[in-house]
SEROVO-176525 format. One record per residue (C-alpha): residue in three letters; y, x, z. Coordinates in pm, whole numbers, plus 32768, in hexadecimal, padded with zeros to 4 digits. Layout:
ALAYXZ
...
END
This chain:
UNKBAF2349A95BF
UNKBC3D352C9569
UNKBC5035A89712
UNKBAD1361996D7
UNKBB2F373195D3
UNKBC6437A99669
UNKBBEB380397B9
UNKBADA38AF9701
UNKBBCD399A9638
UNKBC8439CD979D
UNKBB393A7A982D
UNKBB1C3B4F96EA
UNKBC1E3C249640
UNKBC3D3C0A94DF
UNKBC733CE493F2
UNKBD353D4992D1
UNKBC303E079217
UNKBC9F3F0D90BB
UNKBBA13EED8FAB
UNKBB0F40378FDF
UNKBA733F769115
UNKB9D13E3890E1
UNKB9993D749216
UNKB82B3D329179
UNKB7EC3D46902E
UNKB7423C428F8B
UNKB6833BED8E4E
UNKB69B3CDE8D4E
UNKB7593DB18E5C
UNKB8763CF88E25
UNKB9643D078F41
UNKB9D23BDD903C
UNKBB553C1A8FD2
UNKBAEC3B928E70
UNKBA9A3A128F15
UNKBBBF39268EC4
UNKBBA937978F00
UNKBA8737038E5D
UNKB9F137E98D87
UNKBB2E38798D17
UNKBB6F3A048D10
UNKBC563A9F8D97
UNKBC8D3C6C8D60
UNKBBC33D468E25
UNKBCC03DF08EAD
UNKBD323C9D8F4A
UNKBDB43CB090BC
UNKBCB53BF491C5
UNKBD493B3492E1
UNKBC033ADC93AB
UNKBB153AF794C2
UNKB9983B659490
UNKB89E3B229572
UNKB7043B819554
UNKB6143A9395AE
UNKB4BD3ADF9588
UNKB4803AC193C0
UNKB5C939F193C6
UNKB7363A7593B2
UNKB83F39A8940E
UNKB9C539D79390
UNKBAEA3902942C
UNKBC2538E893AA
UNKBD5E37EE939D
UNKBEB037EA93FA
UNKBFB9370B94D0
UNKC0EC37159477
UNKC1F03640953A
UNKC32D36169473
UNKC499357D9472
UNKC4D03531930F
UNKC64634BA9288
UNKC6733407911A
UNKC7DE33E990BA
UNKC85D32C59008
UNKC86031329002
UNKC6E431508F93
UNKC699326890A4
UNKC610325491F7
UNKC5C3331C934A
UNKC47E333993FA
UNKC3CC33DD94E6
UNKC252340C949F
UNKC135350494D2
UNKC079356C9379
UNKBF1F35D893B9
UNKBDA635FD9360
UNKBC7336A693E6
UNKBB2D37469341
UNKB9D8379B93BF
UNKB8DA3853927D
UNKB7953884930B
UNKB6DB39639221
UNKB55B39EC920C
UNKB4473A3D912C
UNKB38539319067
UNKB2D438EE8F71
UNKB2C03A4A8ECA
UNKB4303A4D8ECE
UNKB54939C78FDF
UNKB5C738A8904E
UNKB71E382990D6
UNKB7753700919A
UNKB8D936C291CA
UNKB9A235B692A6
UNKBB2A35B89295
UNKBBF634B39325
UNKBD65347D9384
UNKBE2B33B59499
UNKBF53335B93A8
UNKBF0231E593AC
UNKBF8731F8950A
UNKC04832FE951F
UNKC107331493E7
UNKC0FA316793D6
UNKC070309392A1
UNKC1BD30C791BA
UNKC1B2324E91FC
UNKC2C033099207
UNKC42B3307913C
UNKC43233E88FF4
UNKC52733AC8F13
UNKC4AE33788D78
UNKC34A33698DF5
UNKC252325A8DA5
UNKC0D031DB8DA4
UNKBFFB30D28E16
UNKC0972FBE8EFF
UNKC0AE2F009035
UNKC0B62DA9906E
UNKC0952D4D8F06
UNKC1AA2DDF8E7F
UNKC1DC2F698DC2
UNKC211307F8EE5
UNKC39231058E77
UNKC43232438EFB
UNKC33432828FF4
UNKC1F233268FFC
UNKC0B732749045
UNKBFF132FB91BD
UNKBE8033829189
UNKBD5A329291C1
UNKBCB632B692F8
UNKBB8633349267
UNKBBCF344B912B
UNKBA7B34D490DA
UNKB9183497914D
UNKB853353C9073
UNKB71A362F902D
UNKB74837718F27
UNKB60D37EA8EDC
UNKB5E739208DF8
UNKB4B839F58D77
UNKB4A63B378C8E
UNKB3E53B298B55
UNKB4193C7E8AF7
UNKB4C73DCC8B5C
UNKB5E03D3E8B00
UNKB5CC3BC38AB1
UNKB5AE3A858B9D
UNKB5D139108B82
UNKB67D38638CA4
UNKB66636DE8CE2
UNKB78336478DF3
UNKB73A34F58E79
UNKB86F345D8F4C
UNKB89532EA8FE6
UNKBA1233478FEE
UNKBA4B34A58F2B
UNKBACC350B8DFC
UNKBA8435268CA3
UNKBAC6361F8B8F
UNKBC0D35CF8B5D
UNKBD3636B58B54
UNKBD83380A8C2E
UNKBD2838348DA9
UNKBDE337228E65
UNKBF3737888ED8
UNKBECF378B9062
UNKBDCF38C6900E
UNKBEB239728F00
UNKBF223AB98F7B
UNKC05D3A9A8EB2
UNKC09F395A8F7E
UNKC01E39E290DD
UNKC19939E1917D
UNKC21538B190D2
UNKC17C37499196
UNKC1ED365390C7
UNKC14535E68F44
UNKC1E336428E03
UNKC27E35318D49
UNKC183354E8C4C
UNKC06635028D3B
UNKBFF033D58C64
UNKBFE934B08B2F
UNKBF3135C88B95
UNKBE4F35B48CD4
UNKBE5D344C8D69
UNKBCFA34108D22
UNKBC7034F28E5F
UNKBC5D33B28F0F
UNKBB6032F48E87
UNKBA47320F8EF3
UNKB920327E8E31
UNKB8E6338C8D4A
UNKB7D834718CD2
UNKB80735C28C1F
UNKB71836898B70
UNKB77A37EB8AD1
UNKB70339288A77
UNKB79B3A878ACA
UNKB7A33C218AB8
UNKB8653CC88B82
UNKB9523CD58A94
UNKB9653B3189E2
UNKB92939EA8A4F
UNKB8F538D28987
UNKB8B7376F8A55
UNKB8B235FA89ED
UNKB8F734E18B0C
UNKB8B4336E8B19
UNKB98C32978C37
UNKBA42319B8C81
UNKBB9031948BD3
UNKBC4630A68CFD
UNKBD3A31488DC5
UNKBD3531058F3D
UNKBDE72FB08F9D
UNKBECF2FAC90B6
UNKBDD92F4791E4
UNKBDA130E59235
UNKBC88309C930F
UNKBB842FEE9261
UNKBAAB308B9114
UNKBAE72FE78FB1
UNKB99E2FFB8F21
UNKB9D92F7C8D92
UNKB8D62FB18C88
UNKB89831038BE2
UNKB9A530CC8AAA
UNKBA2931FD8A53
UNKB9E4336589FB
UNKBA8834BE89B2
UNKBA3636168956
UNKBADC375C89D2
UNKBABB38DF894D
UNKBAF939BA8A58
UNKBB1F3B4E8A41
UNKBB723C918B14
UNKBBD13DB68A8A
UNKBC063F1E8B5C
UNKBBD93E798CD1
UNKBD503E068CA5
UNKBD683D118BB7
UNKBCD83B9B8B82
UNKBD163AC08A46
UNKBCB239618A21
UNKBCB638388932
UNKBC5B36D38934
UNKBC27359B88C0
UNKBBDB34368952
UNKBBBB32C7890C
UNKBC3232038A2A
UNKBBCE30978A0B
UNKBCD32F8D8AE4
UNKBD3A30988BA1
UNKBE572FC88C36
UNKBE122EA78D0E
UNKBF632E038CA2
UNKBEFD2E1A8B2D
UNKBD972DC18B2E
UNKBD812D9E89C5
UNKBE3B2F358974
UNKBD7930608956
UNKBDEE31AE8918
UNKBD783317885E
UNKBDEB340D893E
UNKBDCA357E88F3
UNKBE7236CF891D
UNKBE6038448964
UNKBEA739338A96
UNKBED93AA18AE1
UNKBEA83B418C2A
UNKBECD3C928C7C
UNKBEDB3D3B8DFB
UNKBF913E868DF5
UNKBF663F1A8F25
UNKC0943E808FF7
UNKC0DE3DA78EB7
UNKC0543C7F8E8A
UNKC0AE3B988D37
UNKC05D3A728C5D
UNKC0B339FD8B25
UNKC03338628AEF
UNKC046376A89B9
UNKBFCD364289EE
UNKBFE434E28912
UNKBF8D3366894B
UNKBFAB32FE87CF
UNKC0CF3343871C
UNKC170339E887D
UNKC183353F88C8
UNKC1DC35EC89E8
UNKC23437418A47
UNKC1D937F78BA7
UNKC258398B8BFD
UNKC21239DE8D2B
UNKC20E3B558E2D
UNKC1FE3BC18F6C
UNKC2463D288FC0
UNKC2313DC090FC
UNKC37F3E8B9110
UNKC3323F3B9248
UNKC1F33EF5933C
UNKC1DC3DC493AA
UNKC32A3D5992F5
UNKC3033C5C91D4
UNKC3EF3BE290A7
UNKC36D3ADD8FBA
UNKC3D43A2A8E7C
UNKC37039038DC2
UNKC3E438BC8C5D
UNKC3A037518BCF
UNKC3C0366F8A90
UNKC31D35268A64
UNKC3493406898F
UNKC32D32B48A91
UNKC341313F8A04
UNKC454302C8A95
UNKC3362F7A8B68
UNKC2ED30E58BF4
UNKC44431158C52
UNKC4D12F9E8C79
UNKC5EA2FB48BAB
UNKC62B2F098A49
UNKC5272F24892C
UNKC4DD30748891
UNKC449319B88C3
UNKC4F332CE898B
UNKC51F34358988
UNKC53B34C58ADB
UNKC552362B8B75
UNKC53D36E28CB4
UNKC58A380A8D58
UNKC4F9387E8E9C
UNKC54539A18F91
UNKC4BE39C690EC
UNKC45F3AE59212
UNKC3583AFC9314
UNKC3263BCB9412
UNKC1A33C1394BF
UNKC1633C90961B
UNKBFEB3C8395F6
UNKBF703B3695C3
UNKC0AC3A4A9607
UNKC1DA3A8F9524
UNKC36239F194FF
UNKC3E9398B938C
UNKC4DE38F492DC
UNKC4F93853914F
UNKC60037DF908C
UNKC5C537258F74
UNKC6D936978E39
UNKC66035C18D1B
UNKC71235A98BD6
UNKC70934428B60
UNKC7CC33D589E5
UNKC91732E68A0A
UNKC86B31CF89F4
UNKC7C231D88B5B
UNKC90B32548C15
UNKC97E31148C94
UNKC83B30F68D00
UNKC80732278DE0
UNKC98B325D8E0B
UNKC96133DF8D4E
UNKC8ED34618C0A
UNKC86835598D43
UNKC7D534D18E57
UNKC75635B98F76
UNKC675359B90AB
UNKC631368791C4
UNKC50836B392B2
UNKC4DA377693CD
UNKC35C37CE9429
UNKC276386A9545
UNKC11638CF94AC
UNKBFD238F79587
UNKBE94397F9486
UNKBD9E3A8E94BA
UNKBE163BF494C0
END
């Protein structure tokens, strides 16, 4: 699948599209740039990466990176690995029903290509692999990531009602997923805080029904709560269990706020009997050659933290920065009981020729006294160096 959709952005440019011209607007005018993952918004003024191809009613949009990377964790709880991140997307979109209608596939190689533990990253954490708590390293993406239909209708000039139906999709929970953040666009690897904010964009089942303007979004969810076990491959159909609701608005073409709340029932297969309340808030804004966020998210009495930018300095010349606090638990981290306060400070470059650019991040957590012995700092640092293959 993931072969499929890259040879078909190869025969078809892409295209990095201002908001003064919308690729094809869609209901209520509103413009492509504004689709995040799920039904999650991102600004108009959002960069596209993407290919767009006619065919007959239908209009089909590819996207996806692949991103091979050498990636360096310092430290007696550090590692090195090679491994290639990536994921692929095919929306086919048309009229229907008095309104439009989206069908989206996205699926990723990583369960091969990045392996079943996934790749070293020091102070990270979530779900596991072979029955015991993933530590310092960040889970790969499920072969399949969405497979879904978005269907969306006006019900007056400027009010609609949208229903999203996904085998594997996600939810109204928390901002647009990291991978399809422009503030995150240069930088391959998750945020520390992935579990607090946007881990729920993998999940098998979930329906979402909302209402919008051009300008608000309200939207309520029901889904499966389970997170993905460590068999990538297969689907992990659980009962409809838990549900969310999300508030959504864009302001001036530049801006996109969020908020949510969810119930996740048993969301981890190690602790059947735990659920969680997860909610948070988000800013977005896209600036021209700026892109930022600005990220709380919370699992209970747990918080974290996520700044992140991306500025392009000169053309095709990239810095980025990500800024992180979040609260982790001993079983999270493996250490002695308690809970932690962690941070982390990211800097990194990229360079683009076209489709296919070179980068580099550095990363260096700040962990309290207490977890020294265990990562040989109070500030341990990992390195990566990246190619990047996406759309133009």
């Amino acid at each position: 699948m993931l072969a499929v959709l890259l040879v078909l952005v190869a025969q078809h440019p892409g295209h990095d599209m201002p908001m003064s011209m919308p690729m094809n607007p869609g209901v209520l005018g509103i413009p492509d740039a504004r689709a995040g993952s799920g039904t999650a918004w991102l600004p108009d003024s959002s960069p596209m990466h993407a290919a767009h191809v006619s065919a007959g009613k239908w209009t089909l949009m590819v996207h996806g990176i692949v991103a091979p990377l050498y990636d360096t964790q310092g430290g007696p709880r550090g590692d090195d690995q090679f491994s290639v991140i990536n994921w692929g997307m095919l929306t086919a979109r048309r009229p229907f029903g008095g309104g439009q209608i989206a069908l989206r596939v996205m699926a990723s190689a990583d369960p091969w290509t990045v392996g079943p533990r996934g790749y070293p990253l020091l102070l990270q954490s979530g779900e596991s692999y072979k029955g015991a708590p993933l530590v310092d390293r960040q889970h790969p993406h499920d072969l399949w990531i969405e497979l879904a239909a978005l269907w969306q209708r006006p019900l007056a000039p400027n009010l609609a009602a949208s229903l999203y139906a996904a085998a594997v999709g996600e939810p109204a929970v928390g901002p647009p997923a990291f991978q399809h953040r422009p503030s995150a666009q240069s930088d391959p690897f998750a945020p520390l805080g992935h579990h607090w904010q946007d881990a729920t964009h993998t999940t098998y089942g979930a329906v979402t029904a909302g209402i919008f303007s051009r300008a608000l979004k309200i939207e309520a969810s029901a889904f499966n709560g389970r997170e993905p076990d460590a068999q990538r491959t297969d689907f992990d159909f659980r009962k409809i269990d838990s549900y969310s609701v999300r508030v959504a608005a864009n302001r001036g073409g530049r801006w996109s706020l969020s908020a949510w709340y969810a119930y996740l029932d048993s969301p981890e297969e190690l602790h059947p009997g735990e659920s969680i309340h997860r909610y948070g808030a988000a800013v977005l804004t896209s600036q021209g050659s700026l892109n930022a966020g600005l990220v709380w998210g919370a699992n209970g009495i747990r918080h974290s933290l996520l700044a992140e930018g991306d500025v392009e300095v000169l053309r095709g010349h990239h810095v980025f920065t990500r800024v992180e606090y979040v609260r982790k638990s001993a079983e999270e981290l493996g250490v002695a009981p308690g809970d932690y306060d962690l941070g982390s400070l990211v800097l990194g470059y990229v360079k683009d020729w076209g489709t296919f650019s070179l980068g580099t991040r550095g990363a260096i957590g700040f962990i309290p006294p207490s977890l020294d012995a265990s990562y040989g700092s109070r500030t341990p640092v990992g390195v990566a160096v990246y190619g990047r293959w996406r759309p133009r």
